[in-house]
Structure formats: C-alpha cells, structure tokens
KEVOSE-81029 format. One record per residue (C-alpha): residue in three letters; y, x negated, z. Coordinates in steps of 0.001 Angstrom, whole numbers. Each point is the difference from the previous one (the first is absolute). Last residue first. Layout:
residu:north:east:up
Ala:Y:X:Z
...
This chain:
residu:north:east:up
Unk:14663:-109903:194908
Unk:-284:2764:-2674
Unk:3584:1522:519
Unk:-693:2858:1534
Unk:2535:2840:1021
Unk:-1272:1991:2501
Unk:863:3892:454
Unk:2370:494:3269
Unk:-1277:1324:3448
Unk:1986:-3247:1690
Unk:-3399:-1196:1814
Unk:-1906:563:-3637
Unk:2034:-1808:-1808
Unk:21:-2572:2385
Unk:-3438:113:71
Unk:-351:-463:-4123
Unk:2986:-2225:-150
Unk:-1673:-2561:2452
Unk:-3706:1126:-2165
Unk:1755:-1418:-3086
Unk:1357:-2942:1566
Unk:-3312:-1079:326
Unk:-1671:-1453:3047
Unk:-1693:3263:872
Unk:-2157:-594:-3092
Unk:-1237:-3153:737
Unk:-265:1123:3474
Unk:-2418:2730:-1071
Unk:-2258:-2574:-1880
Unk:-685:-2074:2816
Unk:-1521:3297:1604
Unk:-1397:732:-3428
Unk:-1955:-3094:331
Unk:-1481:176:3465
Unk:-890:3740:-483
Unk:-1664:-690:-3221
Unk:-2038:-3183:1428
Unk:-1049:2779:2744
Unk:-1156:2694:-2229
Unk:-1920:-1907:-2027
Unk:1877:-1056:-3662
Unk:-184:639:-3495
Unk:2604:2565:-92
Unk:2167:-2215:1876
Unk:1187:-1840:-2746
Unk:764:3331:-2106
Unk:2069:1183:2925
Unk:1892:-2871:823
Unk:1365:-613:-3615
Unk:360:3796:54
Unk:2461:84:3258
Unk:1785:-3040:-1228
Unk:1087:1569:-3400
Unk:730:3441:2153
Unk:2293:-1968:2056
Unk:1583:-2048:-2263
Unk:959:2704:-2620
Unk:1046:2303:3023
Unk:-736:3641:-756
Unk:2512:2532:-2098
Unk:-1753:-1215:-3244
Unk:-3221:1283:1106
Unk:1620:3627:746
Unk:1435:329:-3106
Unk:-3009:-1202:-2343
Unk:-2138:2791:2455
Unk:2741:2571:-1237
Unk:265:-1361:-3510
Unk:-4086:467:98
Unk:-4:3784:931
Unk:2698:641:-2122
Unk:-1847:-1235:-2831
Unk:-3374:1316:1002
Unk:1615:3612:599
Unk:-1017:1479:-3563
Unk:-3856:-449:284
Unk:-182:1108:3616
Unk:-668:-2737:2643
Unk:-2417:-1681:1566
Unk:612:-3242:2521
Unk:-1564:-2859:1682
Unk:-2880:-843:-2527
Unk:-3751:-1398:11
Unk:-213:1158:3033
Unk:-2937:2405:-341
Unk:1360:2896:1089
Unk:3376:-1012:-2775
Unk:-2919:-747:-2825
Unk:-1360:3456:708
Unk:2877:1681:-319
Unk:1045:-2384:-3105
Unk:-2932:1478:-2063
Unk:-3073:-2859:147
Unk:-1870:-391:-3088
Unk:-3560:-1597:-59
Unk:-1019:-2577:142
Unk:-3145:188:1857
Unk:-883:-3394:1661
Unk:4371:-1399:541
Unk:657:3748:1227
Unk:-3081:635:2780
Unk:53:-3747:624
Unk:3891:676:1061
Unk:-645:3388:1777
Unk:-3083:-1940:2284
Unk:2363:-3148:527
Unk:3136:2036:1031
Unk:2798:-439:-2325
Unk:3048:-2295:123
Unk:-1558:-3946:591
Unk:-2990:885:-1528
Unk:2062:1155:-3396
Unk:1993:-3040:107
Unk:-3433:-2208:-607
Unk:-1565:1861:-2170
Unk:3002:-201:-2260
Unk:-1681:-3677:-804
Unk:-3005:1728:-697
Unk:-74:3459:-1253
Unk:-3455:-33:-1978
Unk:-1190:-278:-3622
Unk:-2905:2278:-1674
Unk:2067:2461:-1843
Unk:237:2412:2579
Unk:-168:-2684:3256
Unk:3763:-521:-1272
Unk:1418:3436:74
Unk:2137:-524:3263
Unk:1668:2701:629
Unk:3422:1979:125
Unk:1871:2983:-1614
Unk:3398:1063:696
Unk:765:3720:-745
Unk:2032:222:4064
Unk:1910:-2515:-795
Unk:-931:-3979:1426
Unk:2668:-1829:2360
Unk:-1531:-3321:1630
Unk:1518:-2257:2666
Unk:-721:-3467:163
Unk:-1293:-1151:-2899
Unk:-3590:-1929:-1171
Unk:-1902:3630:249
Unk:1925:908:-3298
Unk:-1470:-2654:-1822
Unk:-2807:184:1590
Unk:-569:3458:-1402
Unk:1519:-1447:-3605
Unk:-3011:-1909:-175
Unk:-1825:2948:-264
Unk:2231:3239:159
Unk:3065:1689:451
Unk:694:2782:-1736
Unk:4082:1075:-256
Unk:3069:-583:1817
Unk:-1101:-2305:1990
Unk:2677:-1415:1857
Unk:-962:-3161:1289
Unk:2914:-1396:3210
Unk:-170:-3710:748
Unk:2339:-944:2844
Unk:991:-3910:-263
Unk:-1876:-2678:1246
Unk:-3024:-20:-2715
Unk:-3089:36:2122
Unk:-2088:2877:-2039
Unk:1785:-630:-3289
Unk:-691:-4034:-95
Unk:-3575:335:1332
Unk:-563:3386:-2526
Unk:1731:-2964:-2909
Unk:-2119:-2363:559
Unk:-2948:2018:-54
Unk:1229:1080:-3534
Unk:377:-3523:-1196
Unk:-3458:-859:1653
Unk:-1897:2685:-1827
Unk:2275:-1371:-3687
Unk:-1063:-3311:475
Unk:-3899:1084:405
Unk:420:2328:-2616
Unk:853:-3662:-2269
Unk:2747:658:-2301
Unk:1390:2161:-2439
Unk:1334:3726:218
Unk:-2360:1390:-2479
Unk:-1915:2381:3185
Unk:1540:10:2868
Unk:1766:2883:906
Unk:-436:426:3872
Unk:815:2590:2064
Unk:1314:3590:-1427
Unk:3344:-127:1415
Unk:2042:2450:1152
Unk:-942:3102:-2305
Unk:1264:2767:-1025
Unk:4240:451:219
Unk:885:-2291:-1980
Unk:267:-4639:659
Unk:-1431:-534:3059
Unk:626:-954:3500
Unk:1334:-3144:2046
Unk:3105:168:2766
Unk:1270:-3203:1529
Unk:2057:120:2951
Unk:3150:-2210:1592
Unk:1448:-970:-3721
Unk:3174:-1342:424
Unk:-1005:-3478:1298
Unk:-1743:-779:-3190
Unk:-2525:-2643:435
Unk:-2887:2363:723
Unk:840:2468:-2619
Unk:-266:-2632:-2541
Unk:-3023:-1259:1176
Unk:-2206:3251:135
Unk:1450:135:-3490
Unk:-1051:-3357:-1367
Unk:-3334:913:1553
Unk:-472:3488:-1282
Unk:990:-1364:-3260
Unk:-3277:-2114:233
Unk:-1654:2823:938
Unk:1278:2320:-3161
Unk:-1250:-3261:-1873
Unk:-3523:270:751
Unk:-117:3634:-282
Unk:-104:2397:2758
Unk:-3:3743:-1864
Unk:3132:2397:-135
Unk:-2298:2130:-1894
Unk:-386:-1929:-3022
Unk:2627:2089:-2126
Unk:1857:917:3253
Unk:269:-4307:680
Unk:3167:-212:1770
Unk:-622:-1084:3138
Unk:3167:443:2383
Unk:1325:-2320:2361
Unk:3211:1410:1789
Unk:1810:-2510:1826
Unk:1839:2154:3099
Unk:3399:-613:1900
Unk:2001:2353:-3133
Unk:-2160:249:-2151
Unk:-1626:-3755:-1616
Unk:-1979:562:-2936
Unk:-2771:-1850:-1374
Unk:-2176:1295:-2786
Unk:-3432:-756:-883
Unk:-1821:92:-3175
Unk:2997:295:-2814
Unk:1292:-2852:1979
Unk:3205:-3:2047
Unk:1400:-2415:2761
C-alpha cells in the first residue's frame, strides 16, 4: 500500500509505516489515520511481518501532531478517529517500534507513546505545545500518565515547552538515544532481535499485558497465571526449550 501521505513497506520481517507529509510536517490528518488503520491491518494479517516500525518522512521531524484544519468533517469524528487509532497502536499484537528521526511533538507525542519500544537521535525534539495556543493534550494525556511520573507529566502537558531527547529518555517518554547517524542501525538491530522472538508468544504476552494493566494485583496474578499456560501450550515454546536443552538457536514457526 502507497499514498503520497503514508507509505507501507514491508523489510525483510518488518512493515515500515512512514508519514509522508515533510511539506506539513509529517502532521496527523484525517486520512493519514485512516491509512494508519488499513495499515495497522495489513501488517496484522500478514504472517511475514513479526514487527511494525513507524517514523517520518526526512531527517527533521517525526510527526508534528495533528493537521486538521480543511480536512472535512465533524472535529468530534476526527478526536475519536485518532483515539481509535492510540487504542489500536498501543494494544496492536505485533511489536511496534517509532523511530523518530526528527521532532516529535503534540499529537505526534502520543503517537509515539502508543508503541512499544521507542528510538529518538540525539537532535530530537519533543513537547506538547497545546496549552500554548489555548488547547490541551487530551486524549495523549492519557499515554503520557501511563509513561511519565505525574509531577514531570503536569510539568510538560501545563508548560509546553520543548523537551531534548535526554530529557524525554529520564522522563520515560522513550527507551533509547542515539547519535544522529546510528538511528538506522540502531533500529535494524532492535527490528532483528524482535523478529528472532516467537510470533505466538510475544502476541500472547501483550494481549495479557495490556488486559492486565487495568487490573489489582491479585486479578493480574490470577490471569497471567492462566495466561502462562496458554503460552506454554504452544509448539513454539516446545521448540523454544528444546532449543534451548540441545544449545541450538530456535526455529519458530508461530504456533
């Protein structure tokens, strides 16, 4: 799937979503999320593709957040399409990976927040500008309490002000920093190690994961108990101990 505002690539094990909006600063527009969607989907149903990686278009900025204005429709319509899509993003079964290669900010923060593991280079940028021009960070509220300590995240969402990605990596925001020229190889080398797990296994470890989340401590306990022997049922976690009885690298199959 191509469109002049988001591209979909499959590499190798990974579906690379990329925003390609460098004239509106990779900005969320109504349609960009609906492409999200039919992407998200695609890489879902594909058995090939064990990790999904989502970034930019250049080499400045990430995504921008939301582009809104002209695009048709309700806002209302267009608030629920994007919180859609973080729910979608944030429990999707497959590895998410962002790689921000460039300033990440606004609704592009949650954005970002939504995956699994993030990569930002050392010049990345990030914020949430909203409270600026009298909005606020809702829905992206949300993921940003669930990563950054409250005090740090009202400091961010009240002042908006810019965030380098030292500060966003203390903060949590982000799991790793690297120079400008080693993002690429610092992503293929996360992309390789993702594809190496069981599909199966990491699919069932997220579902159980994101139910959890929600959960007291003793419900989750319960419930990820039940979850383990889902997972030790597979024939993926046979090869994976047999594997690891005979010192040889697993072979998974995804069942």
């Amino acid at each position: 799937m191509s469109d002049e505002a988001l591209q979909y690539e499959v590499r190798g094990n990974a579906a690379w979503l990329t925003i390609c909006r460098e004239d509106r600063r990779n900005a969320i527009s109504p349609g960009v999320i609906d492409l999200f969607f039919k992407g998200l989907d695609r890489a879902e149903a594909d058995p090939a593709v064990r990790v999904v990686v989502i970034t930019g278009a250049g080499d400045r900025v990430f995504c921008s957040g939301a582009d809104l204005a002209g695009q048709g429709g309700s806002g209302q319509d267009v608030f629920a399409a994007y919180a859609g899509l973080l729910k979608r993003l944030y429990a999707f079964s497959k590895p998410t990976v962002a790689r921000v290669n460039g300033h990440c900010l606004a609704g592009g923060t949650g954005f970002m927040l939504a995956c699994d593991i993030v990569v930002a280079k050392q010049s990345a940028m990030f914020g949430t500008p909203e409270v600026n021009v009298g909005l606020f960070p809702m829905m992206i509220g949300a993921l940003i309490f669930r990563n950054v300590p409250r005090k740090k995240a009202m400091e961010m969402v009240l002042l908006g002000e810019k965030l380098t990605a030292a500060q966003a990596l203390d903060m949590g925001m982000i799991t790793r920093v690297t120079a400008d020229d080693a993002l690429d190889g610092e992503v293929e080398k996360i992309v390789t190690q993702l594809g190496e797990k069981s599909p199966i296994g990491t699919a069932l470890g997220k579902q159980a994961f994101f139910a959890a989340e929600e959960m007291n401590l003793g419900d989750a306990l319960d419930y990820l108990s039940a979850k383990l022997g889902e997972v030790m049922a597979t024939g993926d976690a046979a090869e994976g101990i047999t594997a690891f009885l005979e010192k040889r690298k697993p072979v998974f199959q995804g069942r």
